[in-house]
Each structure stands twice: as C-alpha cells, then as structure tokens.
N, C-alpha and C positions, 0 to 999 in steps of 0.2 A: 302675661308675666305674673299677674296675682295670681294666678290657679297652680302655677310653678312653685311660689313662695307657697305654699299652703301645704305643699308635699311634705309629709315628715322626711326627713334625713334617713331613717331605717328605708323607706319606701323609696327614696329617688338609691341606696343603694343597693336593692332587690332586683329593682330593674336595673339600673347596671351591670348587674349579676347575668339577668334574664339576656339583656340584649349584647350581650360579649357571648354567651354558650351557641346565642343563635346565630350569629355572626359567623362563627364556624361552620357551618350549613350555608348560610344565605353567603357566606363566600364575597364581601365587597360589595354589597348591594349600593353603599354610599358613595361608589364613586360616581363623579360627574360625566356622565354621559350624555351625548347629544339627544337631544328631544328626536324621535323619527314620526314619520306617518310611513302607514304599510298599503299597498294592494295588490288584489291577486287573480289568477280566475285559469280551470284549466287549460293544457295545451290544447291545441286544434288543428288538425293537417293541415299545411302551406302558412303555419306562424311561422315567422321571420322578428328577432330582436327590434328592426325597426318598427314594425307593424305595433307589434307590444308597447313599446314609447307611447306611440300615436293615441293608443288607446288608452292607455294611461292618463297620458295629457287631458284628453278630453274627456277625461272622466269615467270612460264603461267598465273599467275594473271593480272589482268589489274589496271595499276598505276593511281595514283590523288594526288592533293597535297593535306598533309590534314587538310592542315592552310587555305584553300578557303574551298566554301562550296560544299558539294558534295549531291548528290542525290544518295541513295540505296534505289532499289523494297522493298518492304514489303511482297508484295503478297504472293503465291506460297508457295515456303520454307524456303523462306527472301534470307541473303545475308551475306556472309561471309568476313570482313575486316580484314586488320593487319597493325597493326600503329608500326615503325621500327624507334626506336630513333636513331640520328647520331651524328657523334662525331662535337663537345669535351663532352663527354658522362660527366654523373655528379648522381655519387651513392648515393645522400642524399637522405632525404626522398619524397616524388613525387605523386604527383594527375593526372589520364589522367582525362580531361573532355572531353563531349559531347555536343556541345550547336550548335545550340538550342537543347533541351531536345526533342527525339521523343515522341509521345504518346505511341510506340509500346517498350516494354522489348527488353533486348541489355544483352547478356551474354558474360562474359569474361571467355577467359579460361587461366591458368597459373599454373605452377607447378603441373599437374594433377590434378585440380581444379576450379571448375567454381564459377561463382559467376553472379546473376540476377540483373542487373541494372535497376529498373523501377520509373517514378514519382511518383505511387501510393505504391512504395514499402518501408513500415514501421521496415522494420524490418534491412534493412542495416546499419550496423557500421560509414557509411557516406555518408552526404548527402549533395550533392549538390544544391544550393539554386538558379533557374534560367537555370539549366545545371545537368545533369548526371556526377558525378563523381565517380572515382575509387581508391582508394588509394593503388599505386603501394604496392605490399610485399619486405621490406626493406632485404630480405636475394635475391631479384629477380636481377640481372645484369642489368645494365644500358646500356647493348647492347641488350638486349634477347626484341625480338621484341613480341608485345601484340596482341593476337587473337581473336575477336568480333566477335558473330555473333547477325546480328539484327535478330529478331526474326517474323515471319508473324505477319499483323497485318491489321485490317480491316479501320484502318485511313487510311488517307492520307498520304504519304512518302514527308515529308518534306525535304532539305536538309540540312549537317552537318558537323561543324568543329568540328579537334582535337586539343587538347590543351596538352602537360606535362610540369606540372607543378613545380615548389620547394612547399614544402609543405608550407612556409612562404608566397611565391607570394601568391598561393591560397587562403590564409586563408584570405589576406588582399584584395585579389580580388572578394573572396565571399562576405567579409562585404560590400565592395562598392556597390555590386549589394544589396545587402538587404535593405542599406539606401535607393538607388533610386526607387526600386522595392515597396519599404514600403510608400517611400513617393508620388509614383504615386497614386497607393491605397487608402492613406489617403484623398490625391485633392478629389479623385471620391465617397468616402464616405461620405466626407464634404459636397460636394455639393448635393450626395442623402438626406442626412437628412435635409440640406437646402429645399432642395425641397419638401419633404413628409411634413415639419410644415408649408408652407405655400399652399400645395394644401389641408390640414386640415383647416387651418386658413380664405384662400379666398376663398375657394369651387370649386378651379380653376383643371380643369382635365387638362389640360395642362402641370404641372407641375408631377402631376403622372405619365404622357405619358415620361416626361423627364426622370427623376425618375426611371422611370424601364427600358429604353434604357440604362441609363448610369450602370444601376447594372446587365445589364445583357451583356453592354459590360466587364465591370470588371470580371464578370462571367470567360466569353472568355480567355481574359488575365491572369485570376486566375488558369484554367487550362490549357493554352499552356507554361505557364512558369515553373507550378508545387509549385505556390506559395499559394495555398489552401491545398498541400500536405503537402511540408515542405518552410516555416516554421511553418503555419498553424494548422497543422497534424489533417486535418478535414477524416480521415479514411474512413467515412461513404460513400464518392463519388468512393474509390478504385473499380475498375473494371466498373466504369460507366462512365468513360471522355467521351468515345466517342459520346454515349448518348446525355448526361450533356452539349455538347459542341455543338453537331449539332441542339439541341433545343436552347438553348441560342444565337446562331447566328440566329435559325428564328425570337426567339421574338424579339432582339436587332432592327430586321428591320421593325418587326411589329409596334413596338415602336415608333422606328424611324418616322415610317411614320404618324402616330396616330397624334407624336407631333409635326414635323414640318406641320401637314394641318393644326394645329390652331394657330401655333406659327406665320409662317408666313402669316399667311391670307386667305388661297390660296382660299374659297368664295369669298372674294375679289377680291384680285389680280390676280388668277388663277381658277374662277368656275369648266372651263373644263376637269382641270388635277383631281380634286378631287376624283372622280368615280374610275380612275386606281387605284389612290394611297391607297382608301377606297379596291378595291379588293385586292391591293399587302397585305396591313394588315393581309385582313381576309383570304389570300390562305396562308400566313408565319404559320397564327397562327394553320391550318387546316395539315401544315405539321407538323408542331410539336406533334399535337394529333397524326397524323398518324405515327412519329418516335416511340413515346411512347404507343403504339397498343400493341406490344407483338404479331402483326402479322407477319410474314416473311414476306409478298406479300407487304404490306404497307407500311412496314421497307423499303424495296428495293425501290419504288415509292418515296417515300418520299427523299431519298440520292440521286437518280435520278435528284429529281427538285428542290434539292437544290441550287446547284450553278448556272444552268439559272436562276432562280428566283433572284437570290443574285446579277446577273449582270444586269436583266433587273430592278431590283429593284432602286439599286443606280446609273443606267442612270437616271432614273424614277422620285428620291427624287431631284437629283443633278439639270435636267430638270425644274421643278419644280420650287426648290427654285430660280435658273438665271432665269427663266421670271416672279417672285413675283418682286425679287428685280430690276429686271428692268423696272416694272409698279408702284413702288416708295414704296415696303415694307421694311420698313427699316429693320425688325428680320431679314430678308432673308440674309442679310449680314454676322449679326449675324451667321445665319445659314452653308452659306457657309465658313466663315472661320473658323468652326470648324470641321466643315465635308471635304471638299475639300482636308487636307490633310493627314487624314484619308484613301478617297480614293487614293489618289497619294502611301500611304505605304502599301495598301491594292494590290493595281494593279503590284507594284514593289514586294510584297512576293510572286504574284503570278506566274511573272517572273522568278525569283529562283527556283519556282518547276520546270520548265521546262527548269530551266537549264543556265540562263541567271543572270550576275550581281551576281558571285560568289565572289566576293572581299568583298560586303557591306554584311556583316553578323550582324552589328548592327542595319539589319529594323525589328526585333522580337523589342529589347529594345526601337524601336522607335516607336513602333507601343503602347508601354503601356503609353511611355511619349504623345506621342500625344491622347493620352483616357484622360488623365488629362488633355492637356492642351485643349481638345474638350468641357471637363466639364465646366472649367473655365469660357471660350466664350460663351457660352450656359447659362452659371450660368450668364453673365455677360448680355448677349441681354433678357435673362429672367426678371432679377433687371430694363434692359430700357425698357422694356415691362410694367413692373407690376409702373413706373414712369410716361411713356406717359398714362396707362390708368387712372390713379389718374389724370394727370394733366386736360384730357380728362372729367372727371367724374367733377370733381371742375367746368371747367367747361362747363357745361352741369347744376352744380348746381348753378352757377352764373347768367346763362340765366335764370335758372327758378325762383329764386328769386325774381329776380329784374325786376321790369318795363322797357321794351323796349324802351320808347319813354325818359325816365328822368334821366335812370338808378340807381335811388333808388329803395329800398325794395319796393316789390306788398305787395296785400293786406294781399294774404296768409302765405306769409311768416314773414310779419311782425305781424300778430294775432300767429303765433308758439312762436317766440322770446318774444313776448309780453307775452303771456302766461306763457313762460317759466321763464322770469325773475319774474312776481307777484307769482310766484312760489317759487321761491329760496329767494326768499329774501320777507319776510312777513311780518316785523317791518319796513321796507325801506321807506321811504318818497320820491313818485312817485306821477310824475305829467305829465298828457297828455294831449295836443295840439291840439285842431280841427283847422283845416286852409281851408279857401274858396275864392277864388280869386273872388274882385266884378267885377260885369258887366261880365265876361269871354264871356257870351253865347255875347253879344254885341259885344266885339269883333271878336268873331267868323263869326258873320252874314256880320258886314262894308269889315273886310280886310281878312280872308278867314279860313281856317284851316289849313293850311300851318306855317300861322302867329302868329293863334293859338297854334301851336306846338309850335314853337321856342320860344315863352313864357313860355311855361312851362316846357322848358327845361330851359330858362333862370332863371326862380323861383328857380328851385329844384336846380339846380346849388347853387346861395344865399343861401338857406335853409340850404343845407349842408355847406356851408360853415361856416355860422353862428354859425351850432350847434358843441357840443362836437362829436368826434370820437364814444363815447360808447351810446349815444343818438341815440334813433332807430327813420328814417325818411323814410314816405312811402307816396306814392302817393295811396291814400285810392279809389280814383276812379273821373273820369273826371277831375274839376279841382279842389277834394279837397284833400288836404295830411293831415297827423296825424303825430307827435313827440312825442315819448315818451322820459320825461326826469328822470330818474334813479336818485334820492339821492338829487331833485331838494325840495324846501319849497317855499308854495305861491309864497313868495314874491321873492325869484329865478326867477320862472316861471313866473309869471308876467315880468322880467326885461329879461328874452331871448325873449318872444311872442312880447313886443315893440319894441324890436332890428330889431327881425323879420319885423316887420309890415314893420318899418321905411328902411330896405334894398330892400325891395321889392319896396316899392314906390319910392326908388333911382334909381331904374331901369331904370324909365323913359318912360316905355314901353304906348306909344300911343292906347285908348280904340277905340275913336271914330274921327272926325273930330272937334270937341269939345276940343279939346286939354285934354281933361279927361285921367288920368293917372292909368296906372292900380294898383290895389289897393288888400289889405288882412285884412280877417277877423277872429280875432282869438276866438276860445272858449278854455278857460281851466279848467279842472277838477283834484283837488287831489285827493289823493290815501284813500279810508277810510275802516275799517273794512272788509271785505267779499264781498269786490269789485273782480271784475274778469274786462277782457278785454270790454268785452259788455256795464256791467255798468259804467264804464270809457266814455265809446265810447259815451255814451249814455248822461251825462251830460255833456261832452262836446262841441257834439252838441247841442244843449239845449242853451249852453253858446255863442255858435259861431251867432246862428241864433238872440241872443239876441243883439252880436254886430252890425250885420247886421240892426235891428232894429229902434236901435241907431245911426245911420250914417254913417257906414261902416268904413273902413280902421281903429278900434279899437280892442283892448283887452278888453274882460269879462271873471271875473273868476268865476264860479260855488261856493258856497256856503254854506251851512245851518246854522240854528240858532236852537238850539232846547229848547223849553222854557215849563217848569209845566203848563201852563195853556193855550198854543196857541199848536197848530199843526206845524208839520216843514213844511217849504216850501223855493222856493231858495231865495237866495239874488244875486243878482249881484253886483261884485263890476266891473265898467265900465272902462276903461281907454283911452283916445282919443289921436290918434297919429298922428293926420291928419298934415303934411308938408305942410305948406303957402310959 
C-alpha cells in the first residue's frame, strides 16, 4: 500500500489511460474465471473417450496451462485435450471458450454425448462471437473435468486458450468483443467505400488497388475470427475458409503491392524495386488461380509458396517503402506507419505458432485493430495525396495561365475567360482596353532588354494595381496588354484607361537619353450586340492605334453613330493625358 501512496496522481492517471485503451484489445481479461488445469497428447487408433479419462486420471497425459496459449497438431488424427476445473468450484451456469477460434472442428464429449464445435457451424445452440464456445450442461459437476478433441484439419494449427466462464461474465464479455470486432469492420468498410467513390470520381487506380487490399484484409480478419460466420451468418463460405482465406492473403499482398507502387512513387523514388514488386503482384495473383484449380498437384504448389512468398513479399513492400521515403516520398510514411505494425503483429503471431510469447493471446484482437487502424493511415496519406496533387495541378494551372515575365494572364487564357464571361453575361455592359507602351522598341535598342523587362514588369505591376480584382488583365503580346472591364459604361472606362495612362507615366521609367518618359496608349471599345472577343479586340485596337496617332500617352474610345442617310463609321472620342 505504501508503494501505491507514493504514485504521483499524474502517473496513477496515465496508466489509467494506458489500461482502459488496452482493455479494448485484452477484451475482459478481469473477469473471474475459474482456475483450470489442461492435458493433452495425440490421437492413437482404437482411443476411445473412456480410454482418455483413464489416462488422464492416472497421469500419462502431458500437462499445459490452459489460460496461456498452447499449440495442438491438427494433422494425423488431431489431438485429444481435457480442461479440469479447480476449486473453489462454482455450479452455476458456465461457458468453456476456445480463443482464438481454430479453423479446424473441436468435439466435446460429456455425459455420453458429444457435441461439434466449429466457426462454420450454423446449427449450434451457442455461439461464440470471436471464440468457440460451449455452454457447460447445468445437471454437469463443477468438478467433472471436459474432454475435447480437436479434430484433423488441413489448416494451420494455431495456438489456444481455455476460458470457463459464469454465464453472466460471458455474455458481457461476448458483447464487448462484438462492439470492438463491429467497429473495427466498420473503420475498414468506411474507408473501402471512401475509396471505391473516389477512384469512380478521379479515375484514380490507386485508390482500387487500396480498396481491395483493405477488403480482402478484412476478408482475413472476417474468417479467422468467425465474424462472417456468426454474427454475420454468411453460411454460403461453411466448409470453404480455408480456401476463402489462403486466397485472400494472396490478393491482400497482390494488392498491397499494386498500391503502394503508385501510392508511394516508387518510378520515382524507387525505379529499380518496381520490377520485383510488379512480379510479387503477378505470382500472389497466379497462386491464387492455382489454389482455386480444383487441381491436387496445384493445390499443393500453391500452399507450398505461400508463405515464402508472404515473407519475401513484405521484406520486399517494407524495403521499398524505407528507401521511397527516404529519397523524400512523403506517402511512404504514410505507408509505413500503417503497414510496419501490421508486420510487427503479423511476425509475433507467427512466433506463437512455434511456440514462443504464450502469455500475449490478445495479438489475434490486435491484429483486426490494427487493419483499422492501417485503414485510417492509408485513408489519411491517400486525402494528402489526393491535396498535394491539387495543389500540384493548381499549380501547374497557374504557370500556364499566366505570363512568365508579368505574371498576369497570357493571351490564351485570357481569350477563354474573356469568352466565357460575354457568354454568361449577354445584357452586361463590358468594356475592353487595348494598351501599348510608346516608344518600348526605343527603349529596348538605347538600354537593353533586361531594362526592357523590368519595365514591364513594372507596368503590369501598375495595371493591376489600378484595376478591380474581377477585371481580367493580360499581357496580349510584347508590350501590349488588354483589360477587360465587366459592368464598366463608356464613361467608367474612359475614367480607369486615364488613371491608367496617368500611373504609368508616374513611373518614371527613362525611354531614351532625352529624358523622354515612358509612356501608354490606350484604345477602348464597348460591348455592342453579337460582339465576341475578336470583334472587341479588334475595335479596340483600331482605337489604341488612333491614340497613338494623336500624340500618344492618350485615351480614345471606339464609337459609332448610325444615321438614315450616312453610312456608319467610327468616331473617336480622344482624350489627352499627357503629364507637364
């Protein structure tokens, strides 16, 4: 009790912290369960259940505890168990479980009666959710020890604890696993149909390569737990897990590998690995045809190369992503913190089969939290994925737009906008700006094109500044630019284009040795019936070249008069802006 007082208050609430997240995983470990002893030893031709007792009794079986996890053959003629409750015995009502759930059937025998425990088995009175359960017979003694035998089985021999249970614990220990079990499933479902609407949506294979790793690791997950059986009760898989399970781990890697080549780059950032990880896909995908052959000889090849293949594989992915991200991919991060611990509980269950780390029986339940939380991360480096190539694409469409040297709108893109607004707007009173810097080529020739530049950087600069935000301003070509003014009237446009003129010639900027200042001419044209961009274009220069005419550094606006008995033709109205 003094080593407790001694805790800080931050520290006894850390681990409170600690031991509630892992509670979720360890699933109930605190309920009170009866103490057992285990023993076991394989079948032998002409055993008989009494025979078993006998030996039991007197000892020749060989002991295990059966609250760690143990490992029984399957092979042969399986293996015969007996789980021996000890006191303070307790005659209520009682569940033994099996967890993790073998793939292989597990018969009990009792009272001269057996009974088939299996994940696929529909017909049992109770069903364990996550685990094989048994619901002790309430007339049975709570000393009279329980006889299992696992039954051959062409899986793999996982190992297993026992559990006896009060029928209350269990029932509230089964729901716990349901919510968690339910809600890992749920992450990995959310995140498949996240992904299926938008590799519909972007045309992105990537996201289908996601997509079907993450649903065919939940596959996995769905029948090592039994959670496609019950609560599921998807019947139609009964007597094909092992099948159903060995192909779903090849495509998961096929998958796998499909999407992190694009996810993380590796053209890019890994050219060289591409090749293996392109053959690991297409030899997953070629075992799988060959599980599902309905050949013996193929069948066999095929189990054969599964698990090298599954180890060389996720060296292979693992390899991979560490040298993407450390030639600067950022998904690769992404990648490996979703996958990395994955492998860590994948490498540790594989431990357990052979016998090793019989205490941590909650790396099955950890192995489905971590498929969600694999989703997540993945779901989440995919969202900065599908953000860096927007930002990417933007721009990419920013460069293109826009003039290099002014960073205003080019030509092309300002004829799109341009077009698009006399488009949308057909009653709108629109007014556009021809502008031509005088003398420029003078300048160009005394003080160089250098000089050149920085002037018209320094214009386009001015220009925008002068004009509205929603006013489209383009550098039309060499030194002349265009403005288009949106919802402008004559006399508007006339009072921007002298503003204009008048900023530019504030400038200052020196043409020649003349002290001659550089200077702007403006032409403008309104908007009139069944005008398009062109014919804009077109009487405005018309108008600009007029200013120029006229003395330069002025505004002219494009005009008609249309009269019964003359022909139309322009008028100009002039405007002189010249700064003394």
């Amino acid at each position: 009790m003094e080593r407790l007082v001694t805790v800080p208050t931050s520290g006894r609430l850390w681990r409170s912290w600690i031991g509630f997240v892992f509670s979720l995983l360890w699933l109930g470990l605190t309920h009170a369960a009866t103490p057992l002893n285990g023993a076991w030893r394989e079948v032998r031709a002409g055993d008989t259940p009494q025979t078993v007792m006998n030996e039991y009794r007197n000892g020749l079986l060989q002991s295990f505890n059966p609250s760690l996890l143990e490992r029984f053959p399957h092979s042969a003629q399986g293996s015969w168990v007996v789980i021996a409750p000890q006191p303070p015995w307790d005659n209520s009502e009682r569940v033994l479980t099996v967890y993790p759930p073998p793939l292989g059937a597990v018969t009990v025998y009792a009272n001269d009666k057996t009974q088939t425990l299996a994940l696929d088995d529909f017909s049992a009175p109770t069903h364990g959710h996550g685990r094989l359960a048994w619901h002790v017979p309430i007339e049975q003694a709570a000393s009279t020890p329980i006889l299992l035998k696992f039954e051959p089985s062409a899986s793999l021999s996982a190992p297993v604890r026992f559990q006896l249970l009060p029928w209350n614990d269990y029932l509230q220990q089964d729901a716990q696993w349901l919510v968690f079990a339910s809600a890992c499933f749920a992450v990995m479902l959310a995140m498949v149909l996240m992904a299926v609407c938008f590799a519909l949506m972007l045309r992105d294979v990537t996201y289908a390569w996601y997509a079907g790793y993450i649903v065919c690791y939940a596959l996995i997950q769905g029948i090592q737990t039994g959670f496609l059986f019950h609560p599921l009760e998807w019947a139609w898989l009964s007597g094909m897990m092992v099948m159903a399970g060995s192909a779903a781990v090849a495509l998961s890697v096929a998958f796998a590998a499909l999407f992190m080549m694009r996810f993380c780059e590796l053209q890019r950032y890994a050219p060289l690995l591409r090749v293996p990880i392109v053959a690991l896909a297409v030899g997953m995908i070629q075992l799988v045809l060959m599980r599902c052959s309905h050949i013996a000889m193929l069948i066999d090849v095929a189990q054969v190369l599964l698990n090298p293949l599954l180890m060389i594989g996720a060296t292979l992915l693992l390899t991979a992503a560490i040298v993407a991200a450390a030639r600067g991919s950022r998904q690769a991060w992404f990648f490996l913190a979703g996958w990395t611990p994955l492998l860590l509980l994948t490498a540790m269950t594989s431990a357990q089969v052979n016998g090793a780390l019989p205490e941590l029986d909650w790396l099955n339940d950890a192995s489905l939290a971590g498929g969600a939380f694999e989703a997540l991360v993945l779901s989440l480096g995919l969202a900065d994925r599908a953000l860096r190539l927007r930002h990417d694409r933007d721009t990419v469409r920013v460069l293109a737009d826009h003039d290099s040297l002014t960073n205003v709108l080019n030509r092309r893109a300002w004829s799109e906008r341009a077009s698009s607004l006399l488009a949308s707007t057909p009653s709108r009173s629109i007014a556009l700006l021809f502008l031509d810097l005088d003398h420029f080529k003078l300048l160009n020739d005394y003080q160089g094109h250098n000089t050149g530049d920085r002037a018209l950087i320094a214009v386009a600069k001015a220009l925008a500044t002068e004009l509205r935000p929603s006013d489209l301003l383009c550098r039309y070509g060499g030194e002349e630019f265009v403005a288009l003014l949106d919802g402008a009237v004559a006399q508007q446009a006339m009072q921007v284009a002298t503003r204009l003129c008048r900023r530019v010639h504030r400038l200052e900027i020196p043409v020649s040795a003349d002290s001659q200042l550089l200077s702007i001419s403006i032409g403008i044209a309104m908007r009139q019936d069944g005008d398009n961009v062109e014919s804009l274009l077109e009487r405005a220069d018309q108008a600009m070249y007029d200013a120029k005419l006229n003395g330069r550094n002025r505004v002219c606006l494009y005009a008609e008069r249309m009269s019964a008995n003359t022909h139309s033709g322009p008028q100009l109205h002039v405007v002189e802006t010249r700064e003394r």
